[in-house]
C-alpha positions as CSV (number, residue, x, y, z in Angstrom):
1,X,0.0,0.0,0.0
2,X,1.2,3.5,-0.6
3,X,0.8,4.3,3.4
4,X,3.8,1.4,4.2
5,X,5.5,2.5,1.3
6,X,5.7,6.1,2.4
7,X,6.5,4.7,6.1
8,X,9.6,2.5,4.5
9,X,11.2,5.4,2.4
10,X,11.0,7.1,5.2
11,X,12.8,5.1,7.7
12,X,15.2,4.3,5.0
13,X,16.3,7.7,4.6
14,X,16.2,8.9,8.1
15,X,18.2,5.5,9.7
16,X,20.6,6.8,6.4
17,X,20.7,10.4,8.0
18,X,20.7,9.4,11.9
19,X,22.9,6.7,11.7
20,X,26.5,8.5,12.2
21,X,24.8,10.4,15.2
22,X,23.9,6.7,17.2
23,X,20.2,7.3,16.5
24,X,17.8,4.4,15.1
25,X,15.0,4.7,13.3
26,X,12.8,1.1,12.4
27,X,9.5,0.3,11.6
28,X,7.5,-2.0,13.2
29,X,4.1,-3.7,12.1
30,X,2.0,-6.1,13.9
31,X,1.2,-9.3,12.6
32,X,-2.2,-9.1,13.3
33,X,-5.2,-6.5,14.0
34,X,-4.8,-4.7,17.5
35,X,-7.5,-4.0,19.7
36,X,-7.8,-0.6,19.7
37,X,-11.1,1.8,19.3
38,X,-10.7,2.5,15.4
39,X,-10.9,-1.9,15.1
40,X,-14.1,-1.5,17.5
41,X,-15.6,1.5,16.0
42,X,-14.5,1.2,12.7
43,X,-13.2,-1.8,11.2
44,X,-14.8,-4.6,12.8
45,X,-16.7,-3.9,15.7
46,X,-16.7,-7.0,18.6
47,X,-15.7,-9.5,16.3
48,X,-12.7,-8.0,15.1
49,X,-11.4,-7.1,18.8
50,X,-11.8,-10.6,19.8
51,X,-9.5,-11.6,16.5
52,X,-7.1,-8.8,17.6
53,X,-4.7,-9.2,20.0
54,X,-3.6,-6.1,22.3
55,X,-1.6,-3.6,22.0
56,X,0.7,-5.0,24.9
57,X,2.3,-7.2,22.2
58,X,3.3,-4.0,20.0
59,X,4.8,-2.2,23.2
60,X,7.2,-5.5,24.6
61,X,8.6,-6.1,20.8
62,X,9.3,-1.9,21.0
63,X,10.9,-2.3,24.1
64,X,13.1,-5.4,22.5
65,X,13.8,-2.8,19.5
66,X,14.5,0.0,21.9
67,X,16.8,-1.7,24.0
68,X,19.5,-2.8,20.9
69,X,22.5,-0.6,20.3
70,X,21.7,2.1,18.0
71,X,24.3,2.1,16.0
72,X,24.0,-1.5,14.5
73,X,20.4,-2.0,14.5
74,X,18.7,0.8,12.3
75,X,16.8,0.4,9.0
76,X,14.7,-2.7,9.6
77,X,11.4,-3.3,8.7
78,X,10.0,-5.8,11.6
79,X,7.3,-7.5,12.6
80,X,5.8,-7.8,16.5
81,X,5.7,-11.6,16.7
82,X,9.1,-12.1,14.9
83,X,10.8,-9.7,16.9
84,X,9.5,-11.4,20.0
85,X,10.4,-14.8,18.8
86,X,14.0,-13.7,17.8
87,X,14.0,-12.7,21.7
88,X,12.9,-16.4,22.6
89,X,8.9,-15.4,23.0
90,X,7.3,-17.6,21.3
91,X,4.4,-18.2,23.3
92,X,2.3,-15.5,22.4
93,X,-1.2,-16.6,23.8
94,X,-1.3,-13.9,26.7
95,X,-1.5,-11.3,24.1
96,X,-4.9,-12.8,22.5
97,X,-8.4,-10.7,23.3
98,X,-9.7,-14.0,22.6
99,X,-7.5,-16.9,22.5
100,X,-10.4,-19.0,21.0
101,X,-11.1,-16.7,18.3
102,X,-9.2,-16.9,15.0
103,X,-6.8,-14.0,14.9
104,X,-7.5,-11.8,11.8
105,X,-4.6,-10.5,10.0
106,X,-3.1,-6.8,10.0
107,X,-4.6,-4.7,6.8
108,X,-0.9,-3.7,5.8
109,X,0.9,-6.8,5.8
């Protein structure tokens, strides 16, 4: 889509520009919807919260971007669920609304 093509030009260039001054800049996409009020409201009402999962997943695989050196980890593109699993989280269950619903996947992916 043009809206994560914008998004990846842009981290491109600015991890480019920011790089010799130690600062990072990534992207990072969740696998699948998140339960937020524009899924609710918008997008899919009750059904598509319990397919989400929430937003706790996207704030721990920040936090396990956040917390690598700048200076060698900049210009990635990155998925939640990968970067957890690359950090040994592979169990992902506690992050489902509904862990018997099917989880529905992310609109830009």
């Amino acid at each position: 889509t043009m809206a994560k093509y914008g998004m990846s030009m842009c981290v491109l260039g600015m991890a480019g520009e920011f790089k010799d001054a130690g600062i990072a800049v990534n992207a990072l996409w969740p696998r699948t919807t998140i339960a937020t009020a524009a899924i609710k409201n918008l997008l899919g009402g009750d059904a598509g919260v319990r397919g989400s999962r929430k937003p706790e997943i996207m704030g721990d695989a920040a936090y396990a971007i956040l917390i690598k050196p700048s200076r060698d980890f900049t210009g990635k593109f990155l998925i939640d669920d990968e970067v957890l699993a690359a950090e040994g989280k592979t169990d992902l269950s506690e992050y489902a609304v509904d862990p018997t619903a099917r989880l529905l996947p992310d609109f830009f992916l």
